[in-house]
PDB file of N, CA, C and O in Angstrom:
ATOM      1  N   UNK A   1      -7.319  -5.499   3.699  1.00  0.00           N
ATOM      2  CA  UNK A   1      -8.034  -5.591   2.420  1.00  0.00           C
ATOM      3  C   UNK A   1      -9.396  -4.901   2.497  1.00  0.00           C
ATOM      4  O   UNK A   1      -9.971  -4.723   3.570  1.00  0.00           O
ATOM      5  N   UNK A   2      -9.943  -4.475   1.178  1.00  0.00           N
ATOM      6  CA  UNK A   2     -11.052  -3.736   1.002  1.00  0.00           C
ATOM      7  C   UNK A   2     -12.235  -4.554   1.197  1.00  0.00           C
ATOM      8  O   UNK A   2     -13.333  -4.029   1.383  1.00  0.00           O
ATOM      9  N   UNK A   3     -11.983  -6.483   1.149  1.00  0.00           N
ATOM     10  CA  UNK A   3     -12.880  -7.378   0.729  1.00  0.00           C
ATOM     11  C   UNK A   3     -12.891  -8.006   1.897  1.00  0.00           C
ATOM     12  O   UNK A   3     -11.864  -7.944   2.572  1.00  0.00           O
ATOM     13  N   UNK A   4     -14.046  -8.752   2.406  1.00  0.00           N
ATOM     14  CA  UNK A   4     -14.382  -9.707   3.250  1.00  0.00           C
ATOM     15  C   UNK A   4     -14.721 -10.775   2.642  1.00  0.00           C
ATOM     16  O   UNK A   4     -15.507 -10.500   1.736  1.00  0.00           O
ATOM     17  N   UNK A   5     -14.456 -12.067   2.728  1.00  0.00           N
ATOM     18  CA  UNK A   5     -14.635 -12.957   2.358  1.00  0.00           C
ATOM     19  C   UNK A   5     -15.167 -13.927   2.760  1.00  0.00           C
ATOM     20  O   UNK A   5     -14.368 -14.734   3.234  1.00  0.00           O
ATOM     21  N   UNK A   6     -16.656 -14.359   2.800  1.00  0.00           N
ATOM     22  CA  UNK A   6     -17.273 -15.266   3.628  1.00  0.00           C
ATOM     23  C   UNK A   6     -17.311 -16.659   3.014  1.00  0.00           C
ATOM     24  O   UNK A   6     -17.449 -16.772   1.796  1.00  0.00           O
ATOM     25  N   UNK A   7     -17.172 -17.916   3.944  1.00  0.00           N
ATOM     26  CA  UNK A   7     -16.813 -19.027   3.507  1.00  0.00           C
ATOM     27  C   UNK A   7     -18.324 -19.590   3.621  1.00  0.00           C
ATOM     28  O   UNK A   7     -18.719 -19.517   4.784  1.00  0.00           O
ATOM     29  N   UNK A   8     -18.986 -19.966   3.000  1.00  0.00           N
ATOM     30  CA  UNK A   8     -20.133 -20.583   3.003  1.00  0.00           C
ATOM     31  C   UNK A   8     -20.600 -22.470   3.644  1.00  0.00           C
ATOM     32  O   UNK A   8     -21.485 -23.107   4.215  1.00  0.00           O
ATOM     33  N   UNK A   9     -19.321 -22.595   3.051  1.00  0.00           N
ATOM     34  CA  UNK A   9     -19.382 -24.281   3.845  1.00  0.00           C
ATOM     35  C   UNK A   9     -18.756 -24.450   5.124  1.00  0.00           C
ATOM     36  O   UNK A   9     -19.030 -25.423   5.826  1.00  0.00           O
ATOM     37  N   UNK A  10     -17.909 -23.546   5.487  1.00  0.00           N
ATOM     38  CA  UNK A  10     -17.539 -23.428   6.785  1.00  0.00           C
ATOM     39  C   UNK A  10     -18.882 -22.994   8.053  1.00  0.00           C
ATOM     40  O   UNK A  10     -19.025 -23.469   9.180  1.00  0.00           O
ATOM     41  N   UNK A  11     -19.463 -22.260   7.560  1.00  0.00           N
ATOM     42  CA  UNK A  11     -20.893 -21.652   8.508  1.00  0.00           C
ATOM     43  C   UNK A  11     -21.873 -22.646   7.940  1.00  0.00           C
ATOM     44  O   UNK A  11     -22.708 -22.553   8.839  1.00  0.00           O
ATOM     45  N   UNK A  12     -22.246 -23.292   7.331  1.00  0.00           N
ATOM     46  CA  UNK A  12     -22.931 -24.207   7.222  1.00  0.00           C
ATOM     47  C   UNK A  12     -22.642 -25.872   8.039  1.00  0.00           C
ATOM     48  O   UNK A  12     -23.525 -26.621   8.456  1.00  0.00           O
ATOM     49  N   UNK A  13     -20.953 -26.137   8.089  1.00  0.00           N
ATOM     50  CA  UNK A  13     -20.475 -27.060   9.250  1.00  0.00           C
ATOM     51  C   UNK A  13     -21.104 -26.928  10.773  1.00  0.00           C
ATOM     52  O   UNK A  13     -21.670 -27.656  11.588  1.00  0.00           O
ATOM     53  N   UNK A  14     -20.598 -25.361  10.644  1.00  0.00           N
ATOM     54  CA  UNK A  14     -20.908 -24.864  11.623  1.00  0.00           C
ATOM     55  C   UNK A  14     -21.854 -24.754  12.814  1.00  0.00           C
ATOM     56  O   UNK A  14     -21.759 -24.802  14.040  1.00  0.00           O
ATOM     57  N   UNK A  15     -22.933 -24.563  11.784  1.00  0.00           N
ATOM     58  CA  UNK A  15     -24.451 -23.984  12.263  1.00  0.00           C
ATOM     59  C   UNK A  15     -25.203 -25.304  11.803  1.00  0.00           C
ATOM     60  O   UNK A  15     -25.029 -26.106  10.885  1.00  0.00           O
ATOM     61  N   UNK A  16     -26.254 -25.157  13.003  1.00  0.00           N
ATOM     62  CA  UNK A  16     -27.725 -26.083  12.543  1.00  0.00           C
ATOM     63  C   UNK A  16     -29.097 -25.670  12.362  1.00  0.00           C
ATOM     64  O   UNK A  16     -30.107 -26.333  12.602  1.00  0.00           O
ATOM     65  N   UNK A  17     -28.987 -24.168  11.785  1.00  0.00           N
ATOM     66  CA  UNK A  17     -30.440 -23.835  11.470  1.00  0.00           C
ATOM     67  C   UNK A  17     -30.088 -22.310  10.815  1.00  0.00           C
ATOM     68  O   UNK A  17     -29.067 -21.703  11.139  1.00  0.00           O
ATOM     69  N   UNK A  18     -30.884 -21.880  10.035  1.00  0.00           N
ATOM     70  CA  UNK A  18     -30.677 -20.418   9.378  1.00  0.00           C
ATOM     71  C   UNK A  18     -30.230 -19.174  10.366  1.00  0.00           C
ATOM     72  O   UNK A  18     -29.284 -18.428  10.115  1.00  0.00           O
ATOM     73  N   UNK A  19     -31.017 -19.087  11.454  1.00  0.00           N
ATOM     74  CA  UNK A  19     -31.195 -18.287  12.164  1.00  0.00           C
ATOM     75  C   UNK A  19     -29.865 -17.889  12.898  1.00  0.00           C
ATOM     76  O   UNK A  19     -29.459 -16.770  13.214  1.00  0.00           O
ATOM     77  N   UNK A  20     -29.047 -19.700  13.159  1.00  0.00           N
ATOM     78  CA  UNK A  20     -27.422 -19.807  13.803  1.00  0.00           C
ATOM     79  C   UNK A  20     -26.839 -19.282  12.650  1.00  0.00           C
ATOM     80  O   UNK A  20     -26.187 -18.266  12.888  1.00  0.00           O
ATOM     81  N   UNK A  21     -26.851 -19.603  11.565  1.00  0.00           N
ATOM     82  CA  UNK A  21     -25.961 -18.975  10.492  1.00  0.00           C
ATOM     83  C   UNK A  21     -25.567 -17.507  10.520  1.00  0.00           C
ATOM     84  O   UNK A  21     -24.466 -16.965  10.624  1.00  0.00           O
ATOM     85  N   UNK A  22     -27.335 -16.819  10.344  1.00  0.00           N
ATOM     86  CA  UNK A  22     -27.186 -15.507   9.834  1.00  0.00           C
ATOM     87  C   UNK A  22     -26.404 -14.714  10.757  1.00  0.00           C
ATOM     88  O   UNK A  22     -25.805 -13.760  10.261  1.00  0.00           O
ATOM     89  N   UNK A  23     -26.255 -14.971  12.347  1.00  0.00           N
ATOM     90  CA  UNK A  23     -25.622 -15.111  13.776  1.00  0.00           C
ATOM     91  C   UNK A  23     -24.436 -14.853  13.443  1.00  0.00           C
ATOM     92  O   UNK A  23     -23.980 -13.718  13.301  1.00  0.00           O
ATOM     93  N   UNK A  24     -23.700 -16.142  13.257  1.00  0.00           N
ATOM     94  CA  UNK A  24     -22.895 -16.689  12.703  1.00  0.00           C
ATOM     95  C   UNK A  24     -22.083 -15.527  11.658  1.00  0.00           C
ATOM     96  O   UNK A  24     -21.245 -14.789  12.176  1.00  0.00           O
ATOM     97  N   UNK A  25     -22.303 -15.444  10.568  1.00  0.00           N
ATOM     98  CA  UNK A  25     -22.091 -14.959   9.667  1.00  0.00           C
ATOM     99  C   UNK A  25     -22.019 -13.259  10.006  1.00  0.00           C
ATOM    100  O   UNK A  25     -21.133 -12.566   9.506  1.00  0.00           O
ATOM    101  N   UNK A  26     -23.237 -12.605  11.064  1.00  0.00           N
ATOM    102  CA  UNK A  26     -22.547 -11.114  11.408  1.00  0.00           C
ATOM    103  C   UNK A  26     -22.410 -11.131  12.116  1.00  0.00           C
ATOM    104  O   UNK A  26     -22.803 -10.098  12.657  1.00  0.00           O
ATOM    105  N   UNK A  27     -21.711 -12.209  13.150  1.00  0.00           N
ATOM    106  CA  UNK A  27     -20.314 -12.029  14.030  1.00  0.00           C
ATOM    107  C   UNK A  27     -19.180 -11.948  13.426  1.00  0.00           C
ATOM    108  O   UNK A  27     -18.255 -11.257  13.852  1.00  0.00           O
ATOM    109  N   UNK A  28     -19.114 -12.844  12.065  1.00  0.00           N
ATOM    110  CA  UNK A  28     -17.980 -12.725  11.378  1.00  0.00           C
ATOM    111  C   UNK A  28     -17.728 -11.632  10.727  1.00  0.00           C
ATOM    112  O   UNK A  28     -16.563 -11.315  10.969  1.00  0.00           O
ATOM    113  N   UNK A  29     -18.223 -10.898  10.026  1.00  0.00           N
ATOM    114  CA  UNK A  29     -18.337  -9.603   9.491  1.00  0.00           C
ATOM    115  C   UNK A  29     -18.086  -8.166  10.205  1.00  0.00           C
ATOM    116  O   UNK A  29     -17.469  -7.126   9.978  1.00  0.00           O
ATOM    117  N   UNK A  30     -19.097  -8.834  11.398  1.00  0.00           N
ATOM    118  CA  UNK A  30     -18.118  -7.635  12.408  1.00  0.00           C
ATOM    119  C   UNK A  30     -16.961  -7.500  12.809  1.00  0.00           C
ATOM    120  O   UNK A  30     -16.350  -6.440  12.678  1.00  0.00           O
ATOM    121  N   UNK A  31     -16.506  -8.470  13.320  1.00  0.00           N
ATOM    122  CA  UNK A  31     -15.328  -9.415  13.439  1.00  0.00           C
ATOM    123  C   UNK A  31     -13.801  -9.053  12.415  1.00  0.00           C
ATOM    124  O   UNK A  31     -12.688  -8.829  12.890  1.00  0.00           O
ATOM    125  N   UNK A  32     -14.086  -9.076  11.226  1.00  0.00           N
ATOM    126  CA  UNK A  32     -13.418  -8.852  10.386  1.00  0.00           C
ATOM    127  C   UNK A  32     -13.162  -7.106  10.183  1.00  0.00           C
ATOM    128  O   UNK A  32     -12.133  -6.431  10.185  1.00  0.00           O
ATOM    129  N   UNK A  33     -14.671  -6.744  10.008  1.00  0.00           N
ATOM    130  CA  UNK A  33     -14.136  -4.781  10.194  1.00  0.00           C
ATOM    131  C   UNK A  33     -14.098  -4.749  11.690  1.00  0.00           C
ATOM    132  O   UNK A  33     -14.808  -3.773  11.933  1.00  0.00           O
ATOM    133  N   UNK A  34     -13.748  -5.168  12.688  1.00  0.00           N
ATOM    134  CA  UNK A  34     -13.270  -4.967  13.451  1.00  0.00           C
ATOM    135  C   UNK A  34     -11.497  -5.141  13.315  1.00  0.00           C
ATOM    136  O   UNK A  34     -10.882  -4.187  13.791  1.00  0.00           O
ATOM    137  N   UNK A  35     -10.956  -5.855  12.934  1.00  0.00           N
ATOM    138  CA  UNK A  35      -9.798  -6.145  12.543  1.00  0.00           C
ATOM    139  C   UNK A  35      -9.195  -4.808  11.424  1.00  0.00           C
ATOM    140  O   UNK A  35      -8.246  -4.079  11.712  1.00  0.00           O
ATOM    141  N   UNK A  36     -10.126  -4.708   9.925  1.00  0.00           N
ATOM    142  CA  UNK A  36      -9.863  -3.739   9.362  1.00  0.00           C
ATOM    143  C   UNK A  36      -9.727  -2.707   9.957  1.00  0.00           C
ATOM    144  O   UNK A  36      -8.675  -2.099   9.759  1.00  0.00           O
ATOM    145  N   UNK A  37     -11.001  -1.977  11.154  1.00  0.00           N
ATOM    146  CA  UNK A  37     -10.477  -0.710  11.964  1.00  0.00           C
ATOM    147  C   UNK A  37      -9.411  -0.698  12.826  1.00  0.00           C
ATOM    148  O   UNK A  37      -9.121   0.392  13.319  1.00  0.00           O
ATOM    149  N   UNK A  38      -8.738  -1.694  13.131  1.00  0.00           N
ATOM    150  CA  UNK A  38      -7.860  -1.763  14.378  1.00  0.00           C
ATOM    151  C   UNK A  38      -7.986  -2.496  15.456  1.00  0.00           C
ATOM    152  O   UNK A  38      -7.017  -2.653  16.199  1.00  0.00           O
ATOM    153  N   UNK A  39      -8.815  -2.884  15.637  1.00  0.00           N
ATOM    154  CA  UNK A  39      -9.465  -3.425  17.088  1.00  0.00           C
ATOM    155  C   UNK A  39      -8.808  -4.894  17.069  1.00  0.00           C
ATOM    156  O   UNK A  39      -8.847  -5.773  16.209  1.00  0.00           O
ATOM    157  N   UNK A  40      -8.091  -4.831  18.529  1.00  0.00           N
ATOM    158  CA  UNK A  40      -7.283  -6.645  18.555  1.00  0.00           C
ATOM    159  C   UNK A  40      -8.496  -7.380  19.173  1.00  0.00           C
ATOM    160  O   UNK A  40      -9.616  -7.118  19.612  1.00  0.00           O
ATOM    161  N   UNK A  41      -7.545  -8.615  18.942  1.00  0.00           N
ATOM    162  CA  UNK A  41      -8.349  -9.865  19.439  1.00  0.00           C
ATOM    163  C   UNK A  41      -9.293 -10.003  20.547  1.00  0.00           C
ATOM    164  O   UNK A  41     -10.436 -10.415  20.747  1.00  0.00           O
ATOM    165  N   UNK A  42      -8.120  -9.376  21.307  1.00  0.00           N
ATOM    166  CA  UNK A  42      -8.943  -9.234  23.031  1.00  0.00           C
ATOM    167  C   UNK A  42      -9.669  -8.191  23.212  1.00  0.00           C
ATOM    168  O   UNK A  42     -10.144  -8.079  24.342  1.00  0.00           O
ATOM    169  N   UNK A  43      -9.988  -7.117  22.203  1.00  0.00           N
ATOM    170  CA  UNK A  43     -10.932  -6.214  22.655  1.00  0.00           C
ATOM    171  C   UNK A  43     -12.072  -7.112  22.396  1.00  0.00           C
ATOM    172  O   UNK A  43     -13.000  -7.234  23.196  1.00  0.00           O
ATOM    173  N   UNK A  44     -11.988  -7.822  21.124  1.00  0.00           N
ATOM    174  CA  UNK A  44     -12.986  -8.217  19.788  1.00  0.00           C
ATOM    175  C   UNK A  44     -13.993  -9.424  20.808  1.00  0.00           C
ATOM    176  O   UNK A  44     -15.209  -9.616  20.812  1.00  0.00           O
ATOM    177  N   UNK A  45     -12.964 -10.028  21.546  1.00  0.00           N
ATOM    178  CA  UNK A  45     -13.312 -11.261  22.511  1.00  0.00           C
ATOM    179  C   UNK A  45     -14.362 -10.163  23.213  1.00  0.00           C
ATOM    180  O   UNK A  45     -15.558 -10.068  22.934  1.00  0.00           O
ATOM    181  N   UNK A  46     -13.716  -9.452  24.075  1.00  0.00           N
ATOM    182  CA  UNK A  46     -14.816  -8.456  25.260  1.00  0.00           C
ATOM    183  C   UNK A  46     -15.821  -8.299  24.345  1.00  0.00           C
ATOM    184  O   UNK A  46     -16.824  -8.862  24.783  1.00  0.00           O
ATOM    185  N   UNK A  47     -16.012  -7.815  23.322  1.00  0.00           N
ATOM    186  CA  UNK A  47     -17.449  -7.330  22.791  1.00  0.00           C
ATOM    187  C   UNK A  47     -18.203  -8.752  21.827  1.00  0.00           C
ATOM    188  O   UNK A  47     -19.064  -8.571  20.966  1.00  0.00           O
ATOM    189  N   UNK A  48     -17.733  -9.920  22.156  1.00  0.00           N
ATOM    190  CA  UNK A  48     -18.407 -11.168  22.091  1.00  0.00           C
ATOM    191  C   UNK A  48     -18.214 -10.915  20.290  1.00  0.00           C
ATOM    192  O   UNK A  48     -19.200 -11.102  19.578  1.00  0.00           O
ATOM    193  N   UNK A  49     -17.182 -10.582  19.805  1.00  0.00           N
ATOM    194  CA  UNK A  49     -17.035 -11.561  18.427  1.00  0.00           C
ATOM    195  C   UNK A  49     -15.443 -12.107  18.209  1.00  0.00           C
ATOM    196  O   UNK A  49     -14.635 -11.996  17.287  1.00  0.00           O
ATOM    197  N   UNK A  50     -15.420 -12.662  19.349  1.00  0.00           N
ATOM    198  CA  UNK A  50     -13.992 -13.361  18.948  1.00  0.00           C
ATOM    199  C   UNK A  50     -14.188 -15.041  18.036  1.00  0.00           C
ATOM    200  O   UNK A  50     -13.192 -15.670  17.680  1.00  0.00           O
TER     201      UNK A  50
END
């Protein structure tokens, strides 16, 4: 998909301060166009956004 979709109450469970979020939140983003470009799980793990 063209869209990423960030869950807001999930990273807020998550996290205990803004700073963990914003973290949080562009690991996930990378994470995700990492997936869109191709990149599997276990590369995604090695470069610390699994």
């Amino acid at each position: 998909p063209d869209k990423i979709a960030i869950y807001q109450e999930a990273h807020e469970r998550l996290c205990s301060s803004r700073e963990e979020m914003v973290e949080e939140v562009r690991k996930t983003v990378l994470h995700e166009l990492g997936h869109y470009l191709g990149i599997d799980e276990e590369r995604l793990e090695e470069l610390d956004l699994g």
